[in-house]
N, C-alpha and C positions, 0 to 999 in steps of 0.2 A: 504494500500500500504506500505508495511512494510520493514523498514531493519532487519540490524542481528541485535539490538537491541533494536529497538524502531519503532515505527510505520512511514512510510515516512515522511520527514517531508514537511508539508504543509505552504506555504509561507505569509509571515506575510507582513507588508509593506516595503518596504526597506531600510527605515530609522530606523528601530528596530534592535535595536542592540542584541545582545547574544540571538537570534530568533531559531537559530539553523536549520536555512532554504539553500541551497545552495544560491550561488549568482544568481539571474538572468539577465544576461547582456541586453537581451531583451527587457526587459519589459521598456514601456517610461517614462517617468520623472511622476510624480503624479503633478504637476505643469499642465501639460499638460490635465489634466485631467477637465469637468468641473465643478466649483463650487461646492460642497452639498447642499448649501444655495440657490443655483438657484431658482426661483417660476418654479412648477412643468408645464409642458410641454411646455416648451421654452428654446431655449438652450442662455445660459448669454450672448454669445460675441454675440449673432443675435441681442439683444434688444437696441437700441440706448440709451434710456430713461434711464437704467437702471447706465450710468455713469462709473464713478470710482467702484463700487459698483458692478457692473457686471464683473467685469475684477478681482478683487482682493477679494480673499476669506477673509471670518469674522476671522481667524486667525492671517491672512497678515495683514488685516485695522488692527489688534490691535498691534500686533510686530511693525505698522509700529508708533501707536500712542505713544506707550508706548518709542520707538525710539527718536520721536518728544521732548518727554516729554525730556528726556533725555539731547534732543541736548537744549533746551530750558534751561535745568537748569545748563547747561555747559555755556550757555551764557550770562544767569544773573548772575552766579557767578563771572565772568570775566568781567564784567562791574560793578559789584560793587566791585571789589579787585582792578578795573583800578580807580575807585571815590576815594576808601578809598586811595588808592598812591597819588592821586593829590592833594589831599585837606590835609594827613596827615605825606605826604612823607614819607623818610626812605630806609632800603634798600629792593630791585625789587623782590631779591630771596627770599624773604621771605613770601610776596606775590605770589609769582610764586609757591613753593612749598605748601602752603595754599590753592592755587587755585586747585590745580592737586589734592591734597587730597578729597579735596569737593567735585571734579567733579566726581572722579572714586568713591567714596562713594554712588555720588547720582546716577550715569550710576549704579553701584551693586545693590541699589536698584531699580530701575526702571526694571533692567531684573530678579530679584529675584521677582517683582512683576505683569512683564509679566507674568513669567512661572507659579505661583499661578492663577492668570487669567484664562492663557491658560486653566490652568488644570482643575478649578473648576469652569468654567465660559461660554468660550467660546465652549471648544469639548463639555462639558455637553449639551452646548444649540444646535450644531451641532447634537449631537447625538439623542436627542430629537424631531429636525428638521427631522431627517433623519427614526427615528419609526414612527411619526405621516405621513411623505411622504408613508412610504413601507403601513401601515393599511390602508392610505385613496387610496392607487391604487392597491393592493393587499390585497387576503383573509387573511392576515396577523391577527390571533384571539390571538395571545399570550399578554400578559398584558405587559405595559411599566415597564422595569426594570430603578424603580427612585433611585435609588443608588448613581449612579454616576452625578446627578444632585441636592444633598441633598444640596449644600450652595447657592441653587437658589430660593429656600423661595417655595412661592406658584406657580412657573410655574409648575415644575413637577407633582405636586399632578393635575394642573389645565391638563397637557398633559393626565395625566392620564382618566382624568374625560370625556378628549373630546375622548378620544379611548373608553370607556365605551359605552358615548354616541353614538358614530359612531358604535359600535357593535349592542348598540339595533335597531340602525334603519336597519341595515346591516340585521339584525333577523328579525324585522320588514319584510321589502322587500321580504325578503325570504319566510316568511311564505305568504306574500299576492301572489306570485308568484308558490309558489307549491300548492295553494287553487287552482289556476285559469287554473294550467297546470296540476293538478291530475287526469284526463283523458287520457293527454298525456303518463303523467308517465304509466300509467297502460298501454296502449296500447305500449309503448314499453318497457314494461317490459314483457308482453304480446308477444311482436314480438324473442326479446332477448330469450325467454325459447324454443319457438314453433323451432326457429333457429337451436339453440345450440342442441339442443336432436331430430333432426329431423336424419333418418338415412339415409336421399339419401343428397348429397352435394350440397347446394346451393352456388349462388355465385350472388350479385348483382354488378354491375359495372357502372360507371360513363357515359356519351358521349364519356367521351377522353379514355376510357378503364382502369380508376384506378379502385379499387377495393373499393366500399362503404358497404360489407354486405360479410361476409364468415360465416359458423360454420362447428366448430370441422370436418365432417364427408371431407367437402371439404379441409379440411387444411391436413387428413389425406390422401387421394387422390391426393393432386396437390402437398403437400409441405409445406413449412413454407409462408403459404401468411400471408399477412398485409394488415391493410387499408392503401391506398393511393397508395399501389403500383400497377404496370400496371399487369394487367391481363396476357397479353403476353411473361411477364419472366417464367410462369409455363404451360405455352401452346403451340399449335401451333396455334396463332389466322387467315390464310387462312380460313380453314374452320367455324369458327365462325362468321366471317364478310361475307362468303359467304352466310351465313344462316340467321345471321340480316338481310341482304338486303332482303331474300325473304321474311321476316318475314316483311321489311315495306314496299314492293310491297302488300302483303296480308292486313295489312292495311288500304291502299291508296283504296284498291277494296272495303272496308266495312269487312275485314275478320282477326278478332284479334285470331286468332290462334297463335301457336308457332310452330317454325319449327324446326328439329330433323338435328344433324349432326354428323359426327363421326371425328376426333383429335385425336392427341397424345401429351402426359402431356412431360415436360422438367425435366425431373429429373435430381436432383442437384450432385447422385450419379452414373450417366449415363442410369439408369436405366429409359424406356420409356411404358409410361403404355399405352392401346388403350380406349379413352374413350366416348361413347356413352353420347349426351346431348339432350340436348331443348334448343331456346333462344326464350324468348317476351321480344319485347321490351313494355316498360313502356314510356305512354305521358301522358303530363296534357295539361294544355291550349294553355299554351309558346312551345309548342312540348314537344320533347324524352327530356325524364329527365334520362334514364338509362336501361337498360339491366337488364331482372333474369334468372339466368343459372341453368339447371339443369344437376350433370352429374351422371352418374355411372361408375364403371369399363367395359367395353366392353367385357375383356380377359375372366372373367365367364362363358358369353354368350356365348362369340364364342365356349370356352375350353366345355361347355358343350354339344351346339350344335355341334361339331366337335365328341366328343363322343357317342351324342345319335346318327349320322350319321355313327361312324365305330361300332359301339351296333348293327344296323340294318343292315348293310351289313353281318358280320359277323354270326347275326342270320339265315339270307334268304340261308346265304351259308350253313349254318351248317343244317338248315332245310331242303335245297334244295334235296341235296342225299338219306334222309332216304324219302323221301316223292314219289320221284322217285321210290326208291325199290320198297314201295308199294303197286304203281300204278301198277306197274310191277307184282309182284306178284297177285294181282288180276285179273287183262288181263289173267294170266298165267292157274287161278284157273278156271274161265269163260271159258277159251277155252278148258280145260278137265271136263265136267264135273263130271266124273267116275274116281278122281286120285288113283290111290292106295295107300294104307293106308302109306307105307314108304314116298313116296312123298308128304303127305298131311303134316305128322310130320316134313318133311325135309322144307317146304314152313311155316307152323306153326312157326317154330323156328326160320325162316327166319325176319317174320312179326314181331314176338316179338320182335325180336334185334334191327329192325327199328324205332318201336316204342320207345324202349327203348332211342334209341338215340334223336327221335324229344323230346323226354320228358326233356332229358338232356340240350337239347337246348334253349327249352322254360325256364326251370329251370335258366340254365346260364342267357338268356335276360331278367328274372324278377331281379336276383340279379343284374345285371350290371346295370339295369333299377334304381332300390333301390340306389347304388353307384352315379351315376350319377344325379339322379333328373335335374328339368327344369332348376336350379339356381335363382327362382324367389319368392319360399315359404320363408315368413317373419322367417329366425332365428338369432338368436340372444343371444349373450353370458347372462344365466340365473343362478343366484344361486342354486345349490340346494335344499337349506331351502327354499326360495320362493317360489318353487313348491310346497315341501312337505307343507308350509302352507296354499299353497290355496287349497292340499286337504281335510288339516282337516278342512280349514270354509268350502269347501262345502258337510263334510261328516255330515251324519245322524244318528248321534253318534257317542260317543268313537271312536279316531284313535289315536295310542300311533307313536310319529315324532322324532325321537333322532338325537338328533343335526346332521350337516354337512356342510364340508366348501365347497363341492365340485361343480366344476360351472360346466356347460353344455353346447353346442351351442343347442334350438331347438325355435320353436315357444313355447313359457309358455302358452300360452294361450290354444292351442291347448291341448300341453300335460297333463295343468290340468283336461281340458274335458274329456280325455280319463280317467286318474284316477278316476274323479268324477262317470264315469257310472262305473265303473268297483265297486267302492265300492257302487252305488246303487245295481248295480245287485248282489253282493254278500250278499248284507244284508236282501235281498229279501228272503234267509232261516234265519230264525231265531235262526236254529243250529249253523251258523257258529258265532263266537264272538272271542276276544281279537285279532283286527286286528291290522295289525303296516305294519307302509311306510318308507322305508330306501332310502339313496343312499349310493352305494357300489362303490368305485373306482372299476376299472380292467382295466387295462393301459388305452390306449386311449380310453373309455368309460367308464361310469358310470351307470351302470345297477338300476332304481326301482326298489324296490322287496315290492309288497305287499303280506305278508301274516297272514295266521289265523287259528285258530285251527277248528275243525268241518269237516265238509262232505267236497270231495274233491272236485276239478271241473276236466274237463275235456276239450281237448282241442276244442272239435267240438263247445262248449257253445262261448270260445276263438273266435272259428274263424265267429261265426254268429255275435258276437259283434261287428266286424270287419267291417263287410256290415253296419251297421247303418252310419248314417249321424254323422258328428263329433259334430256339433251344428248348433242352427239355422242362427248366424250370417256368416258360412261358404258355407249354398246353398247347392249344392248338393254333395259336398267335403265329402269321407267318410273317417273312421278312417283308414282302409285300405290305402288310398289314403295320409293319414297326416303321416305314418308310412312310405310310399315307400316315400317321398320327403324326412324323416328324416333319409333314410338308416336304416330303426329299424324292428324291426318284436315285437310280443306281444305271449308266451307262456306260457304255466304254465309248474312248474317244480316241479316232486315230489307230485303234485294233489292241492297240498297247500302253490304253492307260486306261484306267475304272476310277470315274469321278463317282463322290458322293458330297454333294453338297447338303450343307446343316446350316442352322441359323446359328448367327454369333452372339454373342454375347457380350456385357458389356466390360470395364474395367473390373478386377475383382473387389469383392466387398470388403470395406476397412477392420481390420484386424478387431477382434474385442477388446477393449477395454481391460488391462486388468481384474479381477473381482468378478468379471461378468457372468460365471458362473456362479454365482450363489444368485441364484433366479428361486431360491425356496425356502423355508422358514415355517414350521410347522407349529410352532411352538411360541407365537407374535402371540405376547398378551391382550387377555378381552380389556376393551376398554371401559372404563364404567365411573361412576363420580363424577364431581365436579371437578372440570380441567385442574384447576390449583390444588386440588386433593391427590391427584394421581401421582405414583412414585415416579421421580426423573427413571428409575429403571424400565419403567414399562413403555415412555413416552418416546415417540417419532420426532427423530431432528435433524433439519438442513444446517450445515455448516458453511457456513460459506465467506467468501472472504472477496474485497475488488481492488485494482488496481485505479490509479488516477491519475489527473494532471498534476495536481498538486494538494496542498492540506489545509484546504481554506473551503468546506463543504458547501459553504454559502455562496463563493467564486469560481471555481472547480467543479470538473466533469467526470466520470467514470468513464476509463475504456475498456475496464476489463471487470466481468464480475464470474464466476465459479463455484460452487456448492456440492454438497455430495451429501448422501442420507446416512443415518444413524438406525438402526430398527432392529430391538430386540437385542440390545447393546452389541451389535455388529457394524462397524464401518462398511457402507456395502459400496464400494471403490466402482464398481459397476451398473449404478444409480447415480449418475453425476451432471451436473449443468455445466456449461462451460460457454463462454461466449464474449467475444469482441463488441464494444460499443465505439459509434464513430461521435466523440464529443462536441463534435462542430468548431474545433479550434485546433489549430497549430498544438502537439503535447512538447514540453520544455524537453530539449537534447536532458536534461540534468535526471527528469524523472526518468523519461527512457532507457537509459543507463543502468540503473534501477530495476526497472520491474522489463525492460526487453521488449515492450510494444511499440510500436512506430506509426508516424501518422501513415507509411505507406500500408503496414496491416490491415488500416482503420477503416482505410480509405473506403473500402465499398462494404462497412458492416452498416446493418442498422445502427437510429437512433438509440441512446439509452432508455426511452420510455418506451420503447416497442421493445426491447431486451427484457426489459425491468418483469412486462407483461405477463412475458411466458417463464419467468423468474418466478413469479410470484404464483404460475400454474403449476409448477414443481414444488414450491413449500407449502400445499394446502394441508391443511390437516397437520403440521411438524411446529415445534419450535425453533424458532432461528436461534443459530448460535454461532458468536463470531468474538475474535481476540482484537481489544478495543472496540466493542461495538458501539458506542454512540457515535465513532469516525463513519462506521461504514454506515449506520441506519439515517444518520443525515443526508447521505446519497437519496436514500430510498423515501422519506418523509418528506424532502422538499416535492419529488414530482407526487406525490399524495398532492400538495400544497397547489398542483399548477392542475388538479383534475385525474392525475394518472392510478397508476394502481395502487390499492390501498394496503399495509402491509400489517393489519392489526394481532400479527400473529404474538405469541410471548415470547422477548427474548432474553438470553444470557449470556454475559460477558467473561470468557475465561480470565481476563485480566482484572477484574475484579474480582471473582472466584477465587482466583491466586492470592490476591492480598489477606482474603480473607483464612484461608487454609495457612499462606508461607507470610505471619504478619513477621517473622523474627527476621526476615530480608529486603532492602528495597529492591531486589531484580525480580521482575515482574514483565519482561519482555518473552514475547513468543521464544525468542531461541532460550531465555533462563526458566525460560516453563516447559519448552521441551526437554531442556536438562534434564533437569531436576525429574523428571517423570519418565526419563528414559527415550523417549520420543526421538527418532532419529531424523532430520531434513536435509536431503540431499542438496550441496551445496547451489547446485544448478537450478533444484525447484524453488530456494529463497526467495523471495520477494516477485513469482509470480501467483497469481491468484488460484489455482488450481493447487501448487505445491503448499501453500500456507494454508488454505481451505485442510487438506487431507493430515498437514501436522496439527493444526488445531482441531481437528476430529477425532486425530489419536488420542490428544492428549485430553481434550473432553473425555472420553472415553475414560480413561484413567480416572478422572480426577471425578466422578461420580460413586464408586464407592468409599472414596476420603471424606467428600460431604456427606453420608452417609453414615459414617465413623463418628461426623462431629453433631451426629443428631439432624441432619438436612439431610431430609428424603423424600420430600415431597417439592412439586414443581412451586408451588406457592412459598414454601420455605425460602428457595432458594432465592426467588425475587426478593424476598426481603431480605435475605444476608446481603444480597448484591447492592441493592437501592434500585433506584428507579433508571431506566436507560435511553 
């Protein structure tokens, strides 16, 4: 989050001086804050027991002793300068200034030897206090930094030694619980793959209609879904709930079928897709545990069926006339038997024409046929080379394969079948040799070409290959039949090449995301209560972080903003926003530097209030949480101010969370809170919005069982340890 010359600045405690942090007027008193010394899961002021000692932090008891000491020795001095007058008399002021001199020598040193204390005594043992807290409630694995506890003898080394220890058993655990669940794991890693790569879209869903189970093919169909959220924002759920019901009517009778419905999707860019599904419901013992949805695009089906219905009209019509003729003409022939030789030519030429034309017709309905296919043959965007190499493993010998980037839509499997008989049957003479399999662009297709030198083939050889059955796991599917679904024909060209042209395809699809397999989550808590009653553990949250022109929110633009979800206390890396805004200004060379975005990046992104939009479609239903968030939420509240989208969601500030868990330090910046919590950020992702978004997600993450520790557990708690944002 960066200015014109330095990265935003990230807010320290408020009592740090030359921090170089705005002011926060906001934020409440750290006084107010509780204890760091607290015994973990109880908060200080509930415990009666706990005394004086619960009320006043280890800094305070010492400022206040070292205080004591002070007034202490201000009073023995002044009781023996009052002895030495009485007993030695003389004059008062002499004494009097005697006394004053001692006192404020020994007050000098008393707070010259607070401050020493403080420094290498008591925040040491706070800070100590406060690692050995985050490791023993949090997967906190980073080593204690004993530094700054170096004139405390053997605790440090001894903190050290108990975080060691708590790691091996931590290891320990670990391994005895992935021995015990390593079925589990396989079965749903197991579930995760079969999911993710499957091509019709599933969707499992909860009782209450959240979403426990998507992959890829459904998220590409419905939208940007996430676990947790309600099924219903990418649907139209009438017809699903009308279909559940029948589905647990069928049930009830002994009949676990699933029942078929047809919906329309909600798309986020107005666009409404028609989608053909299935629902079973899923029971165990306790009843319905959940829904599994299957859908497809409908529009296919219809678009094709709609086509092979004006293919066939179109045909019968086209057919209809010349077949009339002749009927006609033959009636005509019948009923002379004896025509004269001009009239038998003039009806001859007649019939030809006719035929000619049904022939056209037929012609036309096989190509249209080819065009159209059912929409139901498995294709699928395929490389070229993986074609070409599954025909040289299954050629029977020598096949020369020259590289190719080029992709294809067809069934692979099929297509290799056809190459593979094509180069048995060619090999079947012994003449023909030095065979070679290409793919050739040529605009929207990509033409095979196997050819060879030797004896030529012919087409008739072409088309009896055709009749054969494609394979045996296809039934009685012939190659014929796998060519008309693919729009493709198979000829030989020139005696000694066998073209098969396929449709191409386009560039390959971008890589997933990290994380993008965890597409499932069985186990996303019910939601229930009032939002500020609910534990931070069970709650949904966007993280998110922006970059900018500079750190004047009032004067300043966002050009980059980034988010990613939190659900079921998982980072899910494969749930994530990311996106460029063009600020409509020149951004300073100084921020740029910084966070790496450039006005040429910018140049053709959207506005920030058209970002902002679909920003704000991604955190519905979440809490936002961001490190400094009053910097980034002033982005977001001023286009609220000018009409834009309104962002009333609840938010939380790791850097005040921080203060309020680590008060015994002023560092308080993302990279001393990802320290401190083990957090690792890869130099490179710094100060972009995507890379600080996923370290402040971590460390969130972390730092909800410490508040938890200190008696904040509830979403509402935690706003108020924070203050207002």
């Amino acid at each position: 989050m960066p200015g014109p010359a330095a990265p935003r600045p990230e807010p320290e405690a408020p009592s740090s001086p030359g921090s170089g942090e705005p002011p926060d007027p906001s934020a409440p008193a750290p006084a107010a804050s509780p204890p760091p010394e607290a015994a973990p899961g109880t908060r200080p002021e509930a415990d009666p027991a706990a005394g004086l000692s619960a009320r006043l932090g280890l800094r305070l008891r010492i400022a206040l002793f070292f205080a004591a000491l002070a007034l202490g020795g201000w009073g023995a001095i002044a009781a023996a300068l009052w002895f030495g007058h009485a007993h030695a008399g003389g004059p008062a002021a002499g004494y009097l200034a005697a006394g004053l001199a001692a006192g404020f020598a020994l007050a000098g040193l008393c707070a010259w030897a607070a401050v020493l204390f403080d420094e290498n005594v008591a925040r040491p043992i706070l800070g100590l206090a406060a690692d050995l807290h985050a490791r023993a409630q949090s997967d906190v694995a980073a080593e204690i930094d004993a530094a700054p506890a170096r004139h405390l003898g053997a605790l440090a080394p001894a903190a050290r030694a108990i975080h060691a220890a708590l790691e091996d058993a931590r290891r320990s655990q670990e391994r005895a619980v992935a021995e015990r669940t390593a079925r589990m794991a396989r079965d749903q890693a197991l579930l995760g793959g079969v999911v993710r790569d499957l091509a019709e879209a599933v969707v499992a869903v909860s009782p209450d209609g959240r979403i426990l189970l998507y992959n890829p093919a459904a998220a590409a169909l419905l939208g940007p879904l996430g676990l947790g959220r309600p099924l219903a924002r990418f649907l139209d759920p009438a017809p699903l709930e009308a279909a559940a019901a029948r589905a647990d009517r069928r049930r009830a009778r002994g009949d676990a079928g699933a029942e078929s419905f047809l919906t329309a999707s909600a798309g986020e860019d107005g666009g409404v897709r028609v989608l053909a599904g299935a629902v079973s419901v899923v029971t165990a013992e306790a009843g319905p545990v959940g829904r599994v949805l299957l859908f497809r695009d409908a529009a296919g089906d219809l678009r094709a069926r709609g086509a092979l219905e004006s293919l066939l009209r179109e045909t019968l019509e086209a057919m209809r006339r010349p077949a009339a003729a002749l009927v006609a003409a033959l009636d005509a022939l019948a009923s002379e038997p004896e025509p004269d030789p001009a009239e038998r030519a003039a009806f001859a030429a007649a019939m030809r024409a006719e035929v000619a034309r049904l022939s056209a017709a037929i012609e036309r309905a096989a190509e249209g046929r080819a065009r159209v296919g059912d929409g139901r043959w498995p294709v699928q965007e395929v490389a070229a080379q993986d074609l070409l190499d599954a025909a040289a493993a299954r050629a029977e010998g020598a096949l020369a394969t020259p590289r190719s980037p080029a992709r294809l839509r067809c069934d692979g499997y099929a297509v290799a079948e056809i190459l593979a008989r094509a180069l048995r049957a060619l090999r079947e003479d012994p003449a023909r040799s030095s065979l070679a399999l290409a793919a050739e662009p040529e605009g929207e297709r990509v033409r095979l070409v196997l050819s060879w030198t030797g004896p030529a083939l012919s087409q008739g050889v072409v088309e009896g290959w055709m009749e054969a059955p494609v394979a045996p796991a296809y039934g009685a599917w012939t190659v014929r039949d796998a060519l008309d679904r693919h729009g493709a024909d198979l000829w030989v060209e020139g005696g000694r090449r066998l073209v098969l042209p396929l449709p191409a395809a386009g560039a390959p699809a971008a890589a997933r995301p990290e994380g993008a397999a965890e597409v499932y989550d069985f186990d996303l808590p019910r939601p229930g209560g009032a939002e500020a009653e609910r534990l931070l553990s069970e709650l949904a949250y966007v993280v998110f972080d922006t970059e900018t022109t500079g750190l004047d929110p009032a004067a300043d633009a966002v050009v980059q903003i980034a988010g990613l979800r939190i659900v079921g206390g998982r980072v899910l890396r494969g749930e994530r926003f990311e996106a460029l805004a063009n600020p409509g200004r020149p951004i300073p060379a100084a921020a740029s530097r910084v966070h790496g975005v450039t006005d040429a990046m910018v140049a053709g992104a959207p506005p920030f209030a058209e970002v902002a939009a679909r920003f704000r479609a991604f955190c519905e239903g979440a809490a936002l949480v961001a490190h400094n968030a009053p910097f980034d939420m002033a982005f977001l509240r001023r286009l609220e101010a000018g009409g834009g989208p309104r962002f009333d969601n609840p938010v939380l500030c790791t850097a005040r969370l921080s203060r309020r868990l680590h008060a015994h330090t002023s560092a308080h910046t993302l990279d001393a809170l990802a320290a401190r919590l083990g957090v690792e950020i890869p130099p490179e992702r710094r100060h972009t919005a995507a890379g600080d978004a996923e370290a402040t997600a971590e460390a969130f993450r972390r730092m909800i069982p410490l508040l938890a520790a200190r008696g904040v557990r509830t979403l509402g708690e935690a706003l108020s340890l924070q203050g207002p944002v």
